[in-house]
N, CA, C and O atoms as a MOPAC input file, in Angstrom:
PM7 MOZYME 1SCF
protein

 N     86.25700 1   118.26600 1   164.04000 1
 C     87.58800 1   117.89000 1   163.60600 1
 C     88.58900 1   117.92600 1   164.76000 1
 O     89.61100 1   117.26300 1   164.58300 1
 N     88.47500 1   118.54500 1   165.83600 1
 C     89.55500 1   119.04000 1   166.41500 1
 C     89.64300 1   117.55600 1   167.69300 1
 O     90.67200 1   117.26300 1   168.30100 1
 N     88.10600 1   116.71700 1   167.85600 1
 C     88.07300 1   115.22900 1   168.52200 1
 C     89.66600 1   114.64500 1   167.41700 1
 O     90.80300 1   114.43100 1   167.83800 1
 N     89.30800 1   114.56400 1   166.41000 1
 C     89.84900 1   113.95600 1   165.56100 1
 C     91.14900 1   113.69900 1   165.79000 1
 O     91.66300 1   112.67100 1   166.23000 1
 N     91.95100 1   115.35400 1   165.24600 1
 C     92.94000 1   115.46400 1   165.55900 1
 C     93.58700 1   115.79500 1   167.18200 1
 O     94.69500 1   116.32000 1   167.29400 1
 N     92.84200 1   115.46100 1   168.26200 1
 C     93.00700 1   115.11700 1   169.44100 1
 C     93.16500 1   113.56400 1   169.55900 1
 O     93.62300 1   113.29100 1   170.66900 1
 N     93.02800 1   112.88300 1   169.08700 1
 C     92.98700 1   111.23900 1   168.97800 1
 C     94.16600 1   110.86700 1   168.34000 1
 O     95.09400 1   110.18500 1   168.77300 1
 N     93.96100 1   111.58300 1   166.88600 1
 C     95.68800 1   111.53100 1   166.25000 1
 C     96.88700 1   111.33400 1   167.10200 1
 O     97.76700 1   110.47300 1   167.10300 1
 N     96.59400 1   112.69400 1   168.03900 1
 C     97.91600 1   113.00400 1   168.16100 1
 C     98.05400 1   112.19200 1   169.55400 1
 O     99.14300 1   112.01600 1   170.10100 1
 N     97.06300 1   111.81200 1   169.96500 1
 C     96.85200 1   110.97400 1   171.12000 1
 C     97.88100 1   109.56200 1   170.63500 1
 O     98.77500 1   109.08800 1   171.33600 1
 N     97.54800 1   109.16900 1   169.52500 1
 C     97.99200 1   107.69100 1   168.71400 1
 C     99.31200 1   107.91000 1   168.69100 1
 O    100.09700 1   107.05800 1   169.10700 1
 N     99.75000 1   109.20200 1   168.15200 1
 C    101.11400 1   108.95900 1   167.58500 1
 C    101.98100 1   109.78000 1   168.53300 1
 O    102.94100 1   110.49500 1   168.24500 1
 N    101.39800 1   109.50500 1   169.81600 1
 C    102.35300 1   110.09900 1   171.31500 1
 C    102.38600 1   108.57700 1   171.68300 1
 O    103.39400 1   108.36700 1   172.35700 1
 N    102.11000 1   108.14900 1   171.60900 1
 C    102.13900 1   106.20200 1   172.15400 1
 C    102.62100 1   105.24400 1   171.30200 1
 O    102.62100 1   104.02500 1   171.47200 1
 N    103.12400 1   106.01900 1   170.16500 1
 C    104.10000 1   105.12800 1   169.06500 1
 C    105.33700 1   105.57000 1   169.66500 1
 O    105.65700 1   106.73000 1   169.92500 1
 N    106.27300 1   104.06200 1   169.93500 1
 C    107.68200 1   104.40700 1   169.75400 1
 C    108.18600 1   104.43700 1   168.23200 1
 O    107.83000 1   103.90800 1   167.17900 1
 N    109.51800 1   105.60600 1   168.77700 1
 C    110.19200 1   105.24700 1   167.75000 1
 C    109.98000 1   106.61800 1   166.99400 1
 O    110.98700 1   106.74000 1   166.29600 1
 N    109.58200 1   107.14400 1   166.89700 1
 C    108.57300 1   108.15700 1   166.04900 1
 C    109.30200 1   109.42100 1   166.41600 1
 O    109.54100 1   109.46800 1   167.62300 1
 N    109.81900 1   110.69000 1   165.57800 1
 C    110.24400 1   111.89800 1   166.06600 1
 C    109.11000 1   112.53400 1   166.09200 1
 O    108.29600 1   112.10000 1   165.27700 1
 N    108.75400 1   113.42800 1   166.74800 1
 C    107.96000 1   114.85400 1   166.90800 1
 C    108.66200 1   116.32300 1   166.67500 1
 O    109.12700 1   117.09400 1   167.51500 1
 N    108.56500 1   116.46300 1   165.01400 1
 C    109.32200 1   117.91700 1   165.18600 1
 C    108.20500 1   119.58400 1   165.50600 1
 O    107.10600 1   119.70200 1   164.96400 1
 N    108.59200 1   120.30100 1   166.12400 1
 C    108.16200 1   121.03100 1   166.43200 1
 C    108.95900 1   122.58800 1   165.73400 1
 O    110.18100 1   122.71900 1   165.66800 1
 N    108.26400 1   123.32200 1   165.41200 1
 C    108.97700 1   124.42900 1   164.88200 1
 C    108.62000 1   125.80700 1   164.09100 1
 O    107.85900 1   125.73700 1   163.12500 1
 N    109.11600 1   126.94400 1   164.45700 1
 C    109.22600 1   127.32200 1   163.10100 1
 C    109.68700 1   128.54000 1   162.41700 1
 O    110.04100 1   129.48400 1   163.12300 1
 N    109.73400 1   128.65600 1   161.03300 1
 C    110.60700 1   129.54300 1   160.06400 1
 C    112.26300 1   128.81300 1   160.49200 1
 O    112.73100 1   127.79000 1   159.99100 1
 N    112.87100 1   129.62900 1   161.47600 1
 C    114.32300 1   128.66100 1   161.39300 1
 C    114.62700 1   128.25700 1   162.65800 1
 O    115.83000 1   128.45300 1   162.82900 1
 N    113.92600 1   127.60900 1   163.99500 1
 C    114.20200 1   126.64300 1   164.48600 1
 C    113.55300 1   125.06200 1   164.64000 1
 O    112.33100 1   124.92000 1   164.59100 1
 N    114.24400 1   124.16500 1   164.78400 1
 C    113.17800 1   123.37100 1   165.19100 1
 C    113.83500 1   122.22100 1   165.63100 1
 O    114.85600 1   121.68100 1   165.20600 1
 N    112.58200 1   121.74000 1   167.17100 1
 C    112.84400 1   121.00000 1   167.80700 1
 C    112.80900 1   119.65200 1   167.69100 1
 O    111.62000 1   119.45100 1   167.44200 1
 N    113.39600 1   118.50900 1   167.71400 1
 C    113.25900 1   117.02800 1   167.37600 1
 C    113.03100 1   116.73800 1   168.75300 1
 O    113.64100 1   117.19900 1   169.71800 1
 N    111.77300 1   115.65400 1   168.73900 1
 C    111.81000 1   115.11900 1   170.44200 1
 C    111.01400 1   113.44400 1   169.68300 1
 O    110.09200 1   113.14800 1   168.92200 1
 N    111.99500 1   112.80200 1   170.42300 1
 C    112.08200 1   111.61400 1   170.55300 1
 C    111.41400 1   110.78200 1   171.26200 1
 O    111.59100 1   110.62800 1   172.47000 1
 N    110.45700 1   110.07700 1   170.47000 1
 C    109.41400 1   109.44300 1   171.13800 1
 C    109.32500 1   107.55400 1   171.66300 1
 O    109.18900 1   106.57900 1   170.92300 1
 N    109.46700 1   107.59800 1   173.20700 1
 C    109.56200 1   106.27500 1   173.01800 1
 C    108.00200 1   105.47200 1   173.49500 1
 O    108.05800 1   104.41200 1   174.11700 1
 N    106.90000 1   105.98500 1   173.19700 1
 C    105.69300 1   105.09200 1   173.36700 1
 C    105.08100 1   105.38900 1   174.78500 1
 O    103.98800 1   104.88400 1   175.03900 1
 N    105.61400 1   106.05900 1   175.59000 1
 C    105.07200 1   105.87000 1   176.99700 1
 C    105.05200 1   107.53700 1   177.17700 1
 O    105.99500 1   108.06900 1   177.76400 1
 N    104.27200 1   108.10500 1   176.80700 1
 C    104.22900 1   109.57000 1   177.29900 1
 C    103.32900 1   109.65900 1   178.44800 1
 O    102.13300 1   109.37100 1   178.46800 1
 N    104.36000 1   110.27300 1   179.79800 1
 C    103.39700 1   110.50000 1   181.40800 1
 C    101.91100 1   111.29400 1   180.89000 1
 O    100.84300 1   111.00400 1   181.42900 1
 N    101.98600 1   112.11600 1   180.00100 1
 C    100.67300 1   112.40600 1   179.68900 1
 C     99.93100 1   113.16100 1   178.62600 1
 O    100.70200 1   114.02400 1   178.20600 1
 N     99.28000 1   113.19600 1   178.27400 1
 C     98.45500 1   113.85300 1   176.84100 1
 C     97.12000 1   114.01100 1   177.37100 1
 O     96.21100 1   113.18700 1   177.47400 1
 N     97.20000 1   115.57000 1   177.77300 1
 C     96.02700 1   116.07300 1   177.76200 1
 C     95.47600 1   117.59000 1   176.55100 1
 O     96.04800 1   118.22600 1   175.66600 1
 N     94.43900 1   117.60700 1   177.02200 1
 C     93.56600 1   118.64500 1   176.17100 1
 C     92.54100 1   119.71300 1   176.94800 1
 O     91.62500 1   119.31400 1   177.66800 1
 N     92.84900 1   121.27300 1   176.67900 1
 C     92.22200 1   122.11300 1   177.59400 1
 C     91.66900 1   122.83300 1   176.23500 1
 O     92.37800 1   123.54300 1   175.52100 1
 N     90.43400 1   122.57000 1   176.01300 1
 C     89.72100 1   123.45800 1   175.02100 1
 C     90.67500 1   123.22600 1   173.97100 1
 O     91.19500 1   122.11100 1   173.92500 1
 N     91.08100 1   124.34500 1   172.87400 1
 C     91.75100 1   123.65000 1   171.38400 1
 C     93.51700 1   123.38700 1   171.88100 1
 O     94.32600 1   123.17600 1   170.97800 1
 N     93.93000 1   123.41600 1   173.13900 1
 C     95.35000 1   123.14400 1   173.31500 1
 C     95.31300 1   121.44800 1   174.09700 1
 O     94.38700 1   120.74700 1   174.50600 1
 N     97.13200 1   121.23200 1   174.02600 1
 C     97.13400 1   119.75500 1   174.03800 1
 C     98.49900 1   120.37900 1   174.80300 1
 O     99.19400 1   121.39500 1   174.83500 1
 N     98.39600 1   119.22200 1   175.31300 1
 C     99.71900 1   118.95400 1   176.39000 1
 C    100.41400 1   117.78200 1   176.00800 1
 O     99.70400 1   116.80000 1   176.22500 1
 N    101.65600 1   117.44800 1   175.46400 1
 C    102.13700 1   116.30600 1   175.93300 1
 C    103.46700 1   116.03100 1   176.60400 1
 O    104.42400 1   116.45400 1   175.95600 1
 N    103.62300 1   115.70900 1   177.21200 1
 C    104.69100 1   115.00600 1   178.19700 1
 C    105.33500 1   113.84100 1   177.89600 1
 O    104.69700 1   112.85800 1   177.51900 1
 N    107.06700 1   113.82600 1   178.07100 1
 C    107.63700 1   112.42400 1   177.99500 1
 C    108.45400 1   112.92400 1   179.19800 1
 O    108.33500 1   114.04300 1   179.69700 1
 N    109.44500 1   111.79400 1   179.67400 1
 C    110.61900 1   112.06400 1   181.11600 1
 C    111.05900 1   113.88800 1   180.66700 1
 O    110.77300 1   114.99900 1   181.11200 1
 N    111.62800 1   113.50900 1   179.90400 1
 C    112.58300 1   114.76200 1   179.57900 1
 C    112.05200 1   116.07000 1   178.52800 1
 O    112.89000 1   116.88100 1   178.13400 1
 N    111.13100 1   116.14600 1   178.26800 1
 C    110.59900 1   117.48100 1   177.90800 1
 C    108.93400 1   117.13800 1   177.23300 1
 O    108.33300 1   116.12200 1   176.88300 1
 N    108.69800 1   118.28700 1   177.27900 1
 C    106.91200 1   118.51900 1   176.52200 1
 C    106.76500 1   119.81300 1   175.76700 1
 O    107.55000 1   120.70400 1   175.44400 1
 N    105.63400 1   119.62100 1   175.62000 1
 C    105.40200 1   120.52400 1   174.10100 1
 C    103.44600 1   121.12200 1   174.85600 1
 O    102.65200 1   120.41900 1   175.48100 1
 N    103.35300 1   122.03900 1   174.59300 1
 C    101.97900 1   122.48600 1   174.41600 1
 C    101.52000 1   123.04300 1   172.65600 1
 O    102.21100 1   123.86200 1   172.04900 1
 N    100.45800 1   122.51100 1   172.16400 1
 C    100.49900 1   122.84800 1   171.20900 1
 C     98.69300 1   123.65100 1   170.79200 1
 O     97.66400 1   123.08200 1   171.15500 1
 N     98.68000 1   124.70900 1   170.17400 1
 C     97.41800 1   125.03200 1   170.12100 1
 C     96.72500 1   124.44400 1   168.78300 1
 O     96.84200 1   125.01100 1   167.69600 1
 N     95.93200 1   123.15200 1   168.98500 1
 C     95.58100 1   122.66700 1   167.72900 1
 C     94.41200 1   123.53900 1   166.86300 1
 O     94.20800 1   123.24500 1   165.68500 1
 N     93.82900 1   124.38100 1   167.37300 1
 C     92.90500 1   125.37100 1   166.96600 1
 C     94.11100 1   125.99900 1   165.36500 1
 O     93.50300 1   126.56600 1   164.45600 1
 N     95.28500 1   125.87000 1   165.24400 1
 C     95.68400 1   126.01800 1   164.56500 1
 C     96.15300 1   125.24600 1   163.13700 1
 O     96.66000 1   125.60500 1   162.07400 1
 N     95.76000 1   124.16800 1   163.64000 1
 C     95.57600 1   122.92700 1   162.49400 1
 C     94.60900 1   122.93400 1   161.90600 1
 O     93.51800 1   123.00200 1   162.47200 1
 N     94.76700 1   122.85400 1   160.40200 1
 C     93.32400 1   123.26400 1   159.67100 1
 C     93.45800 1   122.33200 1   158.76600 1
 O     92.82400 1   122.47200 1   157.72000 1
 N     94.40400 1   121.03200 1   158.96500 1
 C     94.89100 1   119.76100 1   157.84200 1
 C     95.67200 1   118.92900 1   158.32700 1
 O     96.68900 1   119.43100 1   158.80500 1
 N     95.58200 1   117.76300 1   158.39300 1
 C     96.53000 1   116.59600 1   158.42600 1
 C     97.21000 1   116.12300 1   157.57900 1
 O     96.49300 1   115.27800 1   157.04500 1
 N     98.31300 1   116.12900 1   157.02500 1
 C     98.89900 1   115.57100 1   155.98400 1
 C     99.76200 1   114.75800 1   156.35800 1
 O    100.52800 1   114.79100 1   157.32000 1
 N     99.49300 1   113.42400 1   154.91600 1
 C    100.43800 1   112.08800 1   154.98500 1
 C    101.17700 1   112.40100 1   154.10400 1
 O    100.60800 1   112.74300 1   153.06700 1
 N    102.54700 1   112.42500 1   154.10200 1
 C    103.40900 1   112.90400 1   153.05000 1
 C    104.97600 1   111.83900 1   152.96400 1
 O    105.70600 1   111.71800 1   153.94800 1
 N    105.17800 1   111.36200 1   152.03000 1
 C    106.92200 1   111.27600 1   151.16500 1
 C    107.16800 1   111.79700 1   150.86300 1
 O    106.65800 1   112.27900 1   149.85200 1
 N    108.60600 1   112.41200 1   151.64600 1
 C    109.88900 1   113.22500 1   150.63300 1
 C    110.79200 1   112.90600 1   150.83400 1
 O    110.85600 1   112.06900 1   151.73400 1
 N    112.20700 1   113.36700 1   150.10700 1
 C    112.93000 1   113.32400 1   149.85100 1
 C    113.81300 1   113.73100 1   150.82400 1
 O    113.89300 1   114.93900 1   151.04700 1
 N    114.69000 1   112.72700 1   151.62800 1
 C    115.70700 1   113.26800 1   153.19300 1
 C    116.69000 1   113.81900 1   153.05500 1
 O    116.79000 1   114.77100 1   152.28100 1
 N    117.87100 1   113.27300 1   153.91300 1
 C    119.13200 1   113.29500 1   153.89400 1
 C    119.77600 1   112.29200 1   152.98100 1
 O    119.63000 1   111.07200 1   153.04300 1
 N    120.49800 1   112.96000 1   152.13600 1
 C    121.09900 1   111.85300 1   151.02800 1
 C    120.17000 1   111.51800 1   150.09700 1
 O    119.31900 1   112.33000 1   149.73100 1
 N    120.25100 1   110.20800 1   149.59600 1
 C    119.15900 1   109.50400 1   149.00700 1
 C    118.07300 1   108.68600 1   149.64600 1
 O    117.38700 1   107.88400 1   149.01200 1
 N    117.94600 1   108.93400 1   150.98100 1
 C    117.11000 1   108.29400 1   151.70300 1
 C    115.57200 1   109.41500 1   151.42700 1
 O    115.39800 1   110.44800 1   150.78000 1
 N    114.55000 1   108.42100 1   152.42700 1
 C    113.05300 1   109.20300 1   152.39100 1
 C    112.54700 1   108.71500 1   153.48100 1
 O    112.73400 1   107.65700 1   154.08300 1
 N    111.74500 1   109.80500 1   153.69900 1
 C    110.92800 1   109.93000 1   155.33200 1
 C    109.31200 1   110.24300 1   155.12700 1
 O    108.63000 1   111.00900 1   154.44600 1
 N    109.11900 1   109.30400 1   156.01700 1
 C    107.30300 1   109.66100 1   155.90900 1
 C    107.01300 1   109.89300 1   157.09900 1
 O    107.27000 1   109.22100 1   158.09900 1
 N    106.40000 1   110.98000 1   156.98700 1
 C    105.68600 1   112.09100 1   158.08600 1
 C    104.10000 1   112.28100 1   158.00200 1
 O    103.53100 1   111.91400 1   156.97400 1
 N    103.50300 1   112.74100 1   158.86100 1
 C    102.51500 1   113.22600 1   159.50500 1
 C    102.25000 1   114.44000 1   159.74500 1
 O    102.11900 1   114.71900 1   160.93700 1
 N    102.11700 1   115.32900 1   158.93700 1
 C    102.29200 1   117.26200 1   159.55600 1
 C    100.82400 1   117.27000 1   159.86000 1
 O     99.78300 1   116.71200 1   159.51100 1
 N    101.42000 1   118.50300 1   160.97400 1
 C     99.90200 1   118.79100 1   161.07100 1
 C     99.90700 1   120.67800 1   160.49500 1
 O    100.83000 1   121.43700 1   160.79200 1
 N     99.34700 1   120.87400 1   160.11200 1
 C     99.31700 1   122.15100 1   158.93800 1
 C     98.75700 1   122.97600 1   159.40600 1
 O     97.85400 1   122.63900 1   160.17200 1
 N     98.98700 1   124.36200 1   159.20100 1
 C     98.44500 1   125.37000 1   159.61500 1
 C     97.24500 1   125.98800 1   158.48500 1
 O     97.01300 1   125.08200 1   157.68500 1
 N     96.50200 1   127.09300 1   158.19600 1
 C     96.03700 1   127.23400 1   157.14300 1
 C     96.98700 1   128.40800 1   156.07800 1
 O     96.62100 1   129.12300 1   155.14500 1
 N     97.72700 1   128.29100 1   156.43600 1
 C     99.09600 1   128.99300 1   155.34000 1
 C    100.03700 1   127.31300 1   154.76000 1
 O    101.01200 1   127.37300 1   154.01000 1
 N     99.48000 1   125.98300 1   155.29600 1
 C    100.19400 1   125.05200 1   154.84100 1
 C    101.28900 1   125.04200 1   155.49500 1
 O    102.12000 1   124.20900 1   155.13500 1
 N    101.55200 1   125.74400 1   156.38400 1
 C    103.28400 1   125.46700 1   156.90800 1
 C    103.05300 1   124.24600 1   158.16700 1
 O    101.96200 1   123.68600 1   158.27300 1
 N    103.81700 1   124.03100 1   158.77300 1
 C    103.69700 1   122.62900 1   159.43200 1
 C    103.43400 1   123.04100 1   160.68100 1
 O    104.33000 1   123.88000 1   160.77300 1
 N    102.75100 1   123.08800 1   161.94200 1
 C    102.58200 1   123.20600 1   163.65700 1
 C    103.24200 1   122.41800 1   163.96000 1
 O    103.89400 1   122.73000 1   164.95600 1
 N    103.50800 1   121.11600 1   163.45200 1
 C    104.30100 1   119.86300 1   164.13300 1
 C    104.21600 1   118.42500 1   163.61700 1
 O    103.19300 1   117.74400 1   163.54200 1
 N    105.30600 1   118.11900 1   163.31600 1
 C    105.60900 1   116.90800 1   162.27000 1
 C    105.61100 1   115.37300 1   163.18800 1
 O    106.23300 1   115.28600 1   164.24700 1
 N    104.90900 1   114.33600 1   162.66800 1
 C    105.61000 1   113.33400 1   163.42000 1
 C    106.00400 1   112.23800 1   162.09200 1
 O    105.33700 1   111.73000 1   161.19000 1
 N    107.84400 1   112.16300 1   162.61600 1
 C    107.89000 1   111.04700 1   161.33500 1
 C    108.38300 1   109.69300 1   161.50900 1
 O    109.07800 1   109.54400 1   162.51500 1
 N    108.17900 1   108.55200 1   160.70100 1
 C    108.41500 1   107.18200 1   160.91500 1
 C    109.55300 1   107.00300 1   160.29200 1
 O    110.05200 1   107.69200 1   159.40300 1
 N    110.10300 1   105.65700 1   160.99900 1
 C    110.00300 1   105.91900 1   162.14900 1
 C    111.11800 1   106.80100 1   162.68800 1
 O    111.02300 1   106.89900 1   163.91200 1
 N    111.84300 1   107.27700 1   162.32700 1
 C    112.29800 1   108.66500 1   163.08300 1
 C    113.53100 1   109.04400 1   161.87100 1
 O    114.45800 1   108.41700 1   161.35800 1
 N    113.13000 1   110.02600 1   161.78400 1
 C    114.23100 1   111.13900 1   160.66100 1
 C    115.93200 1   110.50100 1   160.44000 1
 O    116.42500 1   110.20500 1   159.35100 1
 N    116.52900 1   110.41300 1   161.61900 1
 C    117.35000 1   109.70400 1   161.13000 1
 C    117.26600 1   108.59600 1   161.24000 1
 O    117.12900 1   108.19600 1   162.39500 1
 N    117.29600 1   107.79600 1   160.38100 1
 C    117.00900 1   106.18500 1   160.25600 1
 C    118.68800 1   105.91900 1   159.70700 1
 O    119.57700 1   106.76500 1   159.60700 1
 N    118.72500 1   105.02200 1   159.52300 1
 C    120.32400 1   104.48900 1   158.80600 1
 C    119.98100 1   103.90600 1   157.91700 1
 O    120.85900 1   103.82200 1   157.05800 1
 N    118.98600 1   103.38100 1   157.65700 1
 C    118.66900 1   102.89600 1   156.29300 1
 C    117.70600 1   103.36600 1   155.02000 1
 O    116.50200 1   103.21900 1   155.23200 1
 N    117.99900 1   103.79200 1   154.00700 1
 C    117.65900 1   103.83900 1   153.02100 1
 C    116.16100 1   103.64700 1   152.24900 1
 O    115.62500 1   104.31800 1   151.36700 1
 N    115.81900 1   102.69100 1   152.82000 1
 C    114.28400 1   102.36600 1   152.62500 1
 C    113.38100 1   102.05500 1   153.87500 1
 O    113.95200 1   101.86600 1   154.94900 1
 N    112.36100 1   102.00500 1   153.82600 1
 C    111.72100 1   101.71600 1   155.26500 1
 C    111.19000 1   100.12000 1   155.11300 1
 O    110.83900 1    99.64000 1   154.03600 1
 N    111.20000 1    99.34700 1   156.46900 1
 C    111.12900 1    98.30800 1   156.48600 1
 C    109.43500 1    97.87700 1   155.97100 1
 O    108.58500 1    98.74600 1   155.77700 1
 N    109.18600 1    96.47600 1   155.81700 1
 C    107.58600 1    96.25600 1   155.43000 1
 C    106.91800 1    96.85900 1   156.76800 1
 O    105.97100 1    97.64500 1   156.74600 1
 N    107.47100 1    96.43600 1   157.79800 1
 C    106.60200 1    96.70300 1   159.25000 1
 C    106.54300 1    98.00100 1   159.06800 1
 O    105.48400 1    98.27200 1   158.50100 1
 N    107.21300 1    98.98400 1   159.29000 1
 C    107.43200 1   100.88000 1   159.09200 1
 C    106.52000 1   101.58400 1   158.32800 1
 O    106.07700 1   102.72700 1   158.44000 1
 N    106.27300 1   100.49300 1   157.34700 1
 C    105.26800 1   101.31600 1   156.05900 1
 C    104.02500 1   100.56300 1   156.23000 1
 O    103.03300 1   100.88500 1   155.57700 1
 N    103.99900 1    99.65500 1   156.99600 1
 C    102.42300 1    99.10200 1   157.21200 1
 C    102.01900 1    99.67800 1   158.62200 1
 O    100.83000 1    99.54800 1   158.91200 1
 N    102.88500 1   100.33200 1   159.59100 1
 C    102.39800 1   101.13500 1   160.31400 1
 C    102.22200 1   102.84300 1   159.67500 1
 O    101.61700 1   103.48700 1   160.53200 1
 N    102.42600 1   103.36400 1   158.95400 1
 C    102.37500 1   104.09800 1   158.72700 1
 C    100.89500 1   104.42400 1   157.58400 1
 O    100.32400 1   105.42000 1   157.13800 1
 N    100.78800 1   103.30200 1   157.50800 1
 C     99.54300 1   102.96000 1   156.62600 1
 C     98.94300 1   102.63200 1   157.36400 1
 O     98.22000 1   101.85800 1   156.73600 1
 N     98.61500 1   102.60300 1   158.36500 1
 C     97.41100 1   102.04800 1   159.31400 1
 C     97.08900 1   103.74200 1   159.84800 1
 O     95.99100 1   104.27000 1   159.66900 1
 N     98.17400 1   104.39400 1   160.47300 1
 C     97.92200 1   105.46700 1   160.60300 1
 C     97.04200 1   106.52400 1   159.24800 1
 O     96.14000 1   107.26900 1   159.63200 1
 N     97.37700 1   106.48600 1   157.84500 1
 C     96.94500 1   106.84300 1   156.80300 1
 C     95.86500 1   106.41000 1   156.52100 1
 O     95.19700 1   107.16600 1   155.81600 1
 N     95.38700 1   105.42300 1   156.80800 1
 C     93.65700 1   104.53100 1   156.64500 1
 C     92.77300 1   104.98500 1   157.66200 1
 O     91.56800 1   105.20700 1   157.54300 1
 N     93.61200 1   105.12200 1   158.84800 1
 C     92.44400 1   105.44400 1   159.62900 1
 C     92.11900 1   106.91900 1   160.05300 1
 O     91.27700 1   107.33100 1   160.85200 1
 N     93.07900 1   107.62700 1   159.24700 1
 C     92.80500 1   109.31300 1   159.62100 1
 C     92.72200 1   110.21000 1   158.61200 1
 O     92.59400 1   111.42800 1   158.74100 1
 N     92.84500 1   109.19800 1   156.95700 1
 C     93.23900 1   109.95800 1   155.71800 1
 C     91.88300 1   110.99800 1   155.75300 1
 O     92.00300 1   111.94900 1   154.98100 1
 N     90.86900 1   110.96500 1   156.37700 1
 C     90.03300 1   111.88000 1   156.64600 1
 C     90.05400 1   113.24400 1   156.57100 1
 O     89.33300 1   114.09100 1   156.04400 1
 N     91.35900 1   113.25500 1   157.42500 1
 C     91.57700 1   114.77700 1   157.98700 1
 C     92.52600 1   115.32200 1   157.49900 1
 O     92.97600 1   116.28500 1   158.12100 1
 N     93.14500 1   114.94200 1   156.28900 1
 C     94.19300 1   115.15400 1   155.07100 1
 C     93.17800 1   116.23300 1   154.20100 1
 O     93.58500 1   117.08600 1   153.41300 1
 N     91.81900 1   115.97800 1   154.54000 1
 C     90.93100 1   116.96400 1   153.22500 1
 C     90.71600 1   118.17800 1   154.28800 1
 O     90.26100 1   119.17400 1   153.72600 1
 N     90.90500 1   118.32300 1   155.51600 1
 C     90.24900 1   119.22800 1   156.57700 1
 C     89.24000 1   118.83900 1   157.03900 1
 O     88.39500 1   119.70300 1   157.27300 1
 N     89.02900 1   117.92800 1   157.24400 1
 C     87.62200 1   117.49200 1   158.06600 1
 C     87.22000 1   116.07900 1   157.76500 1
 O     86.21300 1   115.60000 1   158.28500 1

């Protein structure tokens, strides 16, 4: 599983557009993804990724689930995300389409057919494995 979700997160470091939240109990970081990350690597269960202006190391040995999820945002709007889950269910690190604050209300056809391509080809690892 952990190829798996090394590939994931490989995919959705090379999507623009996309937030990466990072966090947790009561902080958390938004980093803004524009498609070109200098690099994404992997040392045994940790991951590196890099954009110009900041990076994240993350220990995926702690992901024990991928989840595709709709909820409910700011206002009456909705956001679809990508968590990656710990085995208490709390989140290691969110990526959402295409990025948390959006200005609009619904997501476009393109937004939700990328987000469904992502969901088809990884709904796999939504069960743990």
């Amino acid at each position: 599983m952990l190829a798996d979700i090394q590939q994931i997160l490989t995919d959705l470091a090379r999507t623009p557009a996309l937030i990466c939240t990072v966090g947790r109990d009561t902080a958390i970081s938004e980093l803004f993804l524009d498609g070109s990350p200098k690099r994404v690597d992997f040392a045994d269960s940790w991951a590196a990724v890099e954009f110009s202006g900041w990076h994240i190391h993350v220990d995926l040995a702690t992901v024990v689930t991928v989840r595709f999820a709709e909820a409910q945002s700011h206002g009456d709007s909705t956001s679809l995300f990508i968590s990656f889950d710990d085995s208490e269910k709390q989140a290691v690190m969110r990526f959402y389409f295409p990025h948390a604050s959006h200005t609009h209300r619904t997501y476009t056809a393109e937004e939700l057919e990328l987000f469904g391509r992502f969901k088809e080809q990884y709904m796999r690892l939504e069960a743990g494995g």
